[in-house]
N, C-alpha and C positions, 0 to 999 in steps of 0.2 A: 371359544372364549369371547370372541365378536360378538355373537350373541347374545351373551349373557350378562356383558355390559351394555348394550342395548339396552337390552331389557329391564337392568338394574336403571339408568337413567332414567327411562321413559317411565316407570315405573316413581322413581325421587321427584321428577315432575308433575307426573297426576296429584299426584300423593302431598306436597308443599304447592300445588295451586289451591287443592280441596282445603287444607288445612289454614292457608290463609283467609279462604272464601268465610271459612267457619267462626274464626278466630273473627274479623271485621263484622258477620254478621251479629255474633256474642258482644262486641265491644260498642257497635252500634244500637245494639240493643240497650244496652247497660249504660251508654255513659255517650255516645253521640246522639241518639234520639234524644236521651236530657237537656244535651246541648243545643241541640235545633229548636228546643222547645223555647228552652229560654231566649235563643236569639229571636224568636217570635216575638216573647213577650215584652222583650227589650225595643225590638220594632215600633210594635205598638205604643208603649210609654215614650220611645222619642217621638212619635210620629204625634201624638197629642201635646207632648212640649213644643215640638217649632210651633202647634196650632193655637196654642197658648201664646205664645211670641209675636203672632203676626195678630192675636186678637190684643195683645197689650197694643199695639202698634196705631190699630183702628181705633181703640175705644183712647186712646192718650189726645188723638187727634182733635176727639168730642171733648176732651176738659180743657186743651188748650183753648177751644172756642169759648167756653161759657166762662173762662176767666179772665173773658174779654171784657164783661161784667163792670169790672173795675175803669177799662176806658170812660164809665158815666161818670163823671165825678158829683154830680150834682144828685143824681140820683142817691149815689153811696152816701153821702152828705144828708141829704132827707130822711133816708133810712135811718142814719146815725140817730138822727135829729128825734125821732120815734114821734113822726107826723102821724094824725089820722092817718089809716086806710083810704078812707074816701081820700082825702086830697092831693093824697102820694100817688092814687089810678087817675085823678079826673091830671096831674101832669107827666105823668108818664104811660097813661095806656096804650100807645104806640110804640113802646121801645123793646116789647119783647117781638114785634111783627118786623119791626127795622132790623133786629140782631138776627132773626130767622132767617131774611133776607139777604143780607149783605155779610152776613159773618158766617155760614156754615155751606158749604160746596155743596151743589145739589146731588152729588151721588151722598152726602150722608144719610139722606131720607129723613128729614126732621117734618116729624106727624105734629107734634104741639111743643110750643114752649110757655115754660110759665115762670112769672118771677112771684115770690109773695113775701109779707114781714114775717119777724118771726112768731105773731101772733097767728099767720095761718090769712091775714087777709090779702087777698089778689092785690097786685099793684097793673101786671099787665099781662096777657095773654096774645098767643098766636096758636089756629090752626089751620093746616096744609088745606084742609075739606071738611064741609058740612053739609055732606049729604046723606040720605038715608045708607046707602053704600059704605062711604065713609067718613063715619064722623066718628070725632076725637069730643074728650068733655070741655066745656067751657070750663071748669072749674074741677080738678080731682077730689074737691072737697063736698061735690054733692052727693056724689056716691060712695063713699069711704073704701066701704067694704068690694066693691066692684071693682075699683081701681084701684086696690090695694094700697089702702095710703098708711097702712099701720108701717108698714115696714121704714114708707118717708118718714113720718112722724117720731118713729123710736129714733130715726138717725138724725133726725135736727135736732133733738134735746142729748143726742149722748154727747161726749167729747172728739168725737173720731172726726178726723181731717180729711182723711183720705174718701175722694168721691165714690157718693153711692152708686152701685149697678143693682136696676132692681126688674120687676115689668111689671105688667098685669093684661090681662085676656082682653082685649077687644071684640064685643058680642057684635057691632054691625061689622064688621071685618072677617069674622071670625076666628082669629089668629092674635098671636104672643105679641105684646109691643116690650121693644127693650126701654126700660127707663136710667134716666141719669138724675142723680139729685148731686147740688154743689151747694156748700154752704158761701154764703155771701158775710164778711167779715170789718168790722170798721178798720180807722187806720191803725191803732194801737193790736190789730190783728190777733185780739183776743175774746171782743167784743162779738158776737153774731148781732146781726141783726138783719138777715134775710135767707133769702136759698129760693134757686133754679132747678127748675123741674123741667128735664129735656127728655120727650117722649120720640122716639125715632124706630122706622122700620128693624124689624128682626132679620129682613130677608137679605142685608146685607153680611150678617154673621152665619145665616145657612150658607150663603158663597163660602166664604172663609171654610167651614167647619166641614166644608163636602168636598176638598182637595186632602185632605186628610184622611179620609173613609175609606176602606179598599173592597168593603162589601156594603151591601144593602142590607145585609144582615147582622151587620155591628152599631149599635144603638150610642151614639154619641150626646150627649147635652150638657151644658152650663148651670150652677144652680148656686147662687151665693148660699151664706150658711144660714139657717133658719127661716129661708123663702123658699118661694115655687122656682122653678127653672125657669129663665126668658126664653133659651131655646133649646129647639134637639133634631135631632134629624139622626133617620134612621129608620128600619123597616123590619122589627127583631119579627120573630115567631110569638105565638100568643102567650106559651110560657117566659118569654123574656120581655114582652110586655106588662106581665102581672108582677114579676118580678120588678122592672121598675116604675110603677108606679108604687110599689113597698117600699122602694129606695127615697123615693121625692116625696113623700107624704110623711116619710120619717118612722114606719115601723120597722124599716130593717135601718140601721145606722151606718151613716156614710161615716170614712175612716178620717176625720179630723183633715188636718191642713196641710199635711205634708205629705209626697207623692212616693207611690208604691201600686203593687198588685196583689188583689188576694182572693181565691175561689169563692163562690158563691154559687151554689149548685152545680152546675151544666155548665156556670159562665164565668168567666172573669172578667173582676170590676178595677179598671184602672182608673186611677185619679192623678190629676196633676195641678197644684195651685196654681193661683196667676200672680205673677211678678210681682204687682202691687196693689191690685183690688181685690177686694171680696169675690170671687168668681173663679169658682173651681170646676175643671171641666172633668166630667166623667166618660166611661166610655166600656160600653157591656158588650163585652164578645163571647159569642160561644166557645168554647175548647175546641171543636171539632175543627173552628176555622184554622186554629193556633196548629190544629195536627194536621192540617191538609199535607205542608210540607214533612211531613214524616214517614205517611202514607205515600208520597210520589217516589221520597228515596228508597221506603222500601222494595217497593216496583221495580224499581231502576236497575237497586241492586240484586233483585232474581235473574232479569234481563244481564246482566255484565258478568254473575254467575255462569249463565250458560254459555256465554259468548265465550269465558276465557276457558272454562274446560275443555270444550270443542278445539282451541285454537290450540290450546298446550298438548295436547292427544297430536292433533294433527304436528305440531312442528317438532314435538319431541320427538314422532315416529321418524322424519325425515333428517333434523339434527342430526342425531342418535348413528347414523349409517357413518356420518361424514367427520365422523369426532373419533370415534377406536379406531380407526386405521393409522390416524397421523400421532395420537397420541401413545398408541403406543412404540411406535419408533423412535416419540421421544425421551420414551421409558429409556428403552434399550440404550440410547446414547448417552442419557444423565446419569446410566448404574457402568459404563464404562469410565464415563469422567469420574464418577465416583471411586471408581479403583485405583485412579492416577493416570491414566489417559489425558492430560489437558491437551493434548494437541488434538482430540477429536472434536470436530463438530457436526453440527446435525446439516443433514441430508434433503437432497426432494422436499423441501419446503415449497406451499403452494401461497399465492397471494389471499387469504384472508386472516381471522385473529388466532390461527392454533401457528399459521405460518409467520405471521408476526411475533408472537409468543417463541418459535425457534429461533427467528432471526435476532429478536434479542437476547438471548439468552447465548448465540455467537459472538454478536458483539459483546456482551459481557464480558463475557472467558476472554475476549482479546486484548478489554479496559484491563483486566486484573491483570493477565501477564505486562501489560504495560507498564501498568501503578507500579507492581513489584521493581521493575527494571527501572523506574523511573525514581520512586524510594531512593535505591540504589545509591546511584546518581547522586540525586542530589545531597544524601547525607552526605558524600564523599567532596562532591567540591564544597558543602558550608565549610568542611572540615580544612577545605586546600583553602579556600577564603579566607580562614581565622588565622591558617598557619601565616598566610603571604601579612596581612597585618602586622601578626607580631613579627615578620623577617624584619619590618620595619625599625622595629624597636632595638632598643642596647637594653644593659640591663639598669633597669630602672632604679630601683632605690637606689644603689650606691651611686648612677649620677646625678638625680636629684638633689640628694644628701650634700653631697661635696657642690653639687653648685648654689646651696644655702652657706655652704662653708665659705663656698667664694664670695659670695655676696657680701654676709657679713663681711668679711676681710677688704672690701673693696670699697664699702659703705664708712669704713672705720679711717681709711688713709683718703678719704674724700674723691674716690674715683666711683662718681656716680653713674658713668657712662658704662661701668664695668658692672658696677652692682645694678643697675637695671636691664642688664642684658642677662645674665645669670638667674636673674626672677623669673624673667621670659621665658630662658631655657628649662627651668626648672617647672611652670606652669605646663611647656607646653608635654615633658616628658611624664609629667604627673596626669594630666589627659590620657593623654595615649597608651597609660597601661593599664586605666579602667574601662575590661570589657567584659564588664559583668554584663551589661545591658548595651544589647546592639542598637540600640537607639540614643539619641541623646537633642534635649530641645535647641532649638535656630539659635537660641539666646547662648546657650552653653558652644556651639559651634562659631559664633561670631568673634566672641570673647579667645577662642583658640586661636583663629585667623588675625585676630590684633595681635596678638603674643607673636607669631609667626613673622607677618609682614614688619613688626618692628626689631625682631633679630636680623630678619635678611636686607635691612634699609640698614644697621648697624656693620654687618658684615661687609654689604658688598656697594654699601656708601651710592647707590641707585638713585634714593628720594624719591621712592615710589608714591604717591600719593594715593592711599587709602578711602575711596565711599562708600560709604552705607546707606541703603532706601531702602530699607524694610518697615513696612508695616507694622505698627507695634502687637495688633493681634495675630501675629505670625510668631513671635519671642517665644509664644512657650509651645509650637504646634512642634512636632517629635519626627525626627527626619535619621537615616544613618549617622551612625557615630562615624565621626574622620572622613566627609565625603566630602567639606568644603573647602577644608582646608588644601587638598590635592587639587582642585580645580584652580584657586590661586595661587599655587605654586606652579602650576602648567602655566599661567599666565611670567610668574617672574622668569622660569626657564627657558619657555618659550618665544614668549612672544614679545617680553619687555628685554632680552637677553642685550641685544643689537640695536636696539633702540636707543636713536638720540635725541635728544630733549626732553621735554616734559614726561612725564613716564606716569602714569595712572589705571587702578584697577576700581571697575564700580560693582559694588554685588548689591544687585535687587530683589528682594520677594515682596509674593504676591500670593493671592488666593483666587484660582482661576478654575470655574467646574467642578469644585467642590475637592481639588487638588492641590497640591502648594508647587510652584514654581520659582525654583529661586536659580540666578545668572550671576555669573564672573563672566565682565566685561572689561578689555583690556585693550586701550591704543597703540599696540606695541607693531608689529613686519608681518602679524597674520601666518595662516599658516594652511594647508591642504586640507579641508574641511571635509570634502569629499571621502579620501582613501580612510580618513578616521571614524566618519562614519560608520563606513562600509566594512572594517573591520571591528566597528563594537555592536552590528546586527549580528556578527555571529553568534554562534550558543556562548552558554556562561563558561561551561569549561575552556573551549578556546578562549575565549578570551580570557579568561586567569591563569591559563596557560602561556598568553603570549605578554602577558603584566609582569615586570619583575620586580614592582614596585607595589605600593598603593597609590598609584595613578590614576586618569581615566580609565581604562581598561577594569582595571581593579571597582573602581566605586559601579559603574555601571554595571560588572557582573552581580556584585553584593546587591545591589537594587534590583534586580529582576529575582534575584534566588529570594528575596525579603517578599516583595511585593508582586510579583509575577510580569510578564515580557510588555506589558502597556506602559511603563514604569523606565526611566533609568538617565541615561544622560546625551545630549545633541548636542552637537559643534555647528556652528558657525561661523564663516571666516574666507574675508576674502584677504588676498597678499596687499601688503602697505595701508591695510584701513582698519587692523587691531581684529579681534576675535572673540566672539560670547560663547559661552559654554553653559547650558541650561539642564538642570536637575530636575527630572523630576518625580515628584512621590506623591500616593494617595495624605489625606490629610486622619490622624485618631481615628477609628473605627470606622472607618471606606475601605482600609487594606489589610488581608490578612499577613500577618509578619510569620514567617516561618519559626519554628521553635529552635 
């Protein structure tokens, strides 16, 4: 039979390794490879938004400069004025050389600047070099078409505010220049009457645009809408070359203004506008790159395939020996407890989890006969608790009744001192025989202890003096029914019995640790704080055993059967210096109350 659960096991092991191996490579297929794919593509589309972010960043920098502009006042002012051409250059044709200079930081790479009116004549120019190597045009207006000035020209006559991002090809250079045009604006700031034309290196937007790339084979570039691109970088294959040069020339059409991804042959074209300018940055990836990561997981997981069968064969073979021995013996021991044997337990338990698995399953069996016996128990003393309460009591409504009858009658021949003692009496027997609910709030408890302490100041003519310090969010927190009123009566019996002079009881609560603490404090002859202690740590049945009242004894049993042994009541007391007597109980749902 050893064998054959072996076998059975090592067997449900291959068997639920295989099946899971199957199952992951199925769902992997189906519905994780999807998802890696698109974490790809989600990659990529953020990875070209921060590059979008860090180019608003750089090119924000370039408008804050040239809407420095406005510093000339005089200049703006002539422009206003709509002076000749000529005489607006022959006093300002140094001011585009001065702004080149002192206003743009030299890593921005400023190749030329140019101011002109809005007729298109030069007011003043700056460039970086004029040499065969590199030279910038003195004028973008001699060459129109070479320096691509259609695109300036359609943006100084439209409405559009926002500055232009444009370029054009530099043939002694060889290479892309980014251009900026700004409109220049009178003071009523509706007016144009000029614009700057800032020609500046590209090759500070290749830096930017090359922390973003993760291959040399993904084709990134910038391309406002209905121009050429200023830049790109990138190192595609000849087919995703042809391909974009389809895309920038405008035979294949780029997807409008808002960002997304969408197949295009082989490759996918992601796009992502820019924050505030015209300059949409695109970026062609092959697929193949986007599956690399799906191609590795597959790998991995042929590799972790073979690794886990080999390992489940090998541990199930060796498990498998050390598992039916012990469990079966603790077959045999559960079908005896089974038949009513509870006093058996398991055997030869060794230290690991079949032998932990026995050893709890003895403690168990020895929790349950306990719980039972413990049940027991304590149904019987709530039952002795409730009984000793009401030993307390007379029978209630007929003396109630009659001491309303007295009252009246006492209240009628003007013996007030009669008919307010009979109230008293009457409140406090009216208390003490609602014990529908073993609980009852601080406020309903206090209000019993004044009825109290002013019959036994009536009766036994004491002049006990009465204090209250409670907290008033303490009045309605829910403490035992009849537990305080017994602690100041311990005080009048005891403590204040033999007392000469002043005679006073103070009861405080409080909120302490997230439990209620309330004290009867009394200046009375003190009394063995110790041996009372010591006899209310015993269990709850002695000690409502050794209670013939609803005394101490009594209220501290009732509180620990309520709230459990953390819970109940402390003496304090030294002789000739009075005595505190301290309650205490969890506060509304901290404590579970017995039912």
């Amino acid at each position: 039979m050893s064998l054959s659960v072996r076998a059975k096991i090592l067997i449900l092991c291959i068997s639920c390794t295989l099946a899971a191996l199957v199952l992951q490579t199925l769902f992997f297929q189906y519905s994780a490879s999807s998802i890696v794919y698109r974490q790809e593509e989600e990659a990529s589309q953020k990875s070209l938004e921060h590059m979008q972010d860090e180019l608003y960043i750089w090119i924000k920098s370039y408008e804050n400069n040239l809407i420095k502009i406005y510093n000339q006042t005089e200049l703006i002012r002539d422009l206003d004025a709509d002076l000749p051409p000529e005489e607006i250059h022959r006093r300002y044709d140094r001011i585009a050389y001065d702004m080149a200079l002192t206003v743009f930081d030299p890593a921005q790479n400023v190749n030329a600047l140019y101011i002109y009116t809005m007729k298109q004549g030069l007011v003043s120019y700056y460039r970086s070099a004029n040499t065969p190597r590199f030279n910038y045009p003195e004028d973008i207006y001699q060459d129109p078409y070479q320096d691509n000035t259609e695109a300036v020209t359609s943006y100084v006559q439209s409405d559009r505010r926002v500055m232009l991002v444009s370029s054009y090809f530099n043939t002694s250079r060889e290479k892309d220049v980014v251009r900026f045009v700004l409109k220049i604006y009178a003071n009523n700031v509706t007016k144009k009457i000029g614009f700057l034309v800032c020609d500046v290196d590209s090759g500070s937007f290749s830096r930017i645009m090359e922390k973003y790339v993760y291959s040399d084979r993904q084709l990134v570039w910038l391309q406002p809408t209905g121009d050429r691109p200023p830049v790109s970088f990138g190192n595609p294959n000849a087919r995703d070359t042809r391909l974009y040069q389809s895309l920038i020339s405008g035979k294949t059409i780029l997807g409008g203004n808002s960002p997304g991804a969408r197949k295009i042959g082989d490759s996918v074209l992601f796009q992502v506008p820019q924050r505030k300018y015209d300059l949409p940055a695109y970026s062609l990836t092959p697929q193949y790159l986007l599956q690399e990561s799906q191609a590795l997981l597959r790998r991995n997981m042929l590799i972790i395939a073979l690794i886990v069968v080999t390992v489940a064969i090998v541990s199930a073979t060796l498990l498998t020996r050390s598992l039916t021995t012990p469990l079966s013996r603790i077959v045999r021991s559960l079908q005896q407890i089974k038949g009513g044997a509870t006093d058996v337990r398991l055997a030869g338990l060794k230290r690991d989890e079949i032998g932990s698995l026995g050893q709890t399953i003895n403690e168990m069996l020895d929790r349950i006969q306990a719980l039972i016996a413990e049940e027991y128990k304590v149904t019987l003393l709530l039952k002795q608790a409730e009984y000793k309460a009401l030993q307390a009591q007379v029978n209630p409504h007929f003396l109630y009744n009659s001491l309303e009858a007295m009252r009246d009658v006492a209240a009628t021949q003007q013996c007030h001192t009669v008919a307010a003692m009979c109230q008293a009496l009457s409140n406090l027997f009216r208390y003490s025989i609602d014990m529908k609910d073993p609980l009852a709030t601080v406020e309903e408890e206090i209000l019993h202890i004044k009825n109290y302490t002013y019959v036994m100041n009536v009766r036994t003519h004491n002049g006990v003096e009465l204090e209250l310090r409670i907290q008033d969010e303490l009045l309605q927190e829910r403490v035992p029914r009849l537990s305080l009123q017994p602690l100041v009566e311990n005080s009048f019996t005891h403590g204040l019995k033999n007392k000469r002079g002043s005679k006073k009881v103070v009861i405080t609560g409080a909120i302490q640790d997230g439990g209620i603490v309330l004290s009867v404090s009394d200046n009375g002859v003190g009394m063995d704080a110790d041996e009372i202690n010591r006899q209310l740590q015993t269990g709850p049945s002695e000690t409502l055993d050794k209670s013939s009242s609803v005394g101490l004894g009594n209220i501290h049993a009732r509180t620990r059967l309520l709230f459990g042994e953390k819970f109940g009541v402390v003496v304090r007391s030294f002789p000739g210096e009075g005595s505190t007597v301290t309650l205490v109980v969890p506060r509304a749902g901290h404590g579970a109350v017995a039912p």
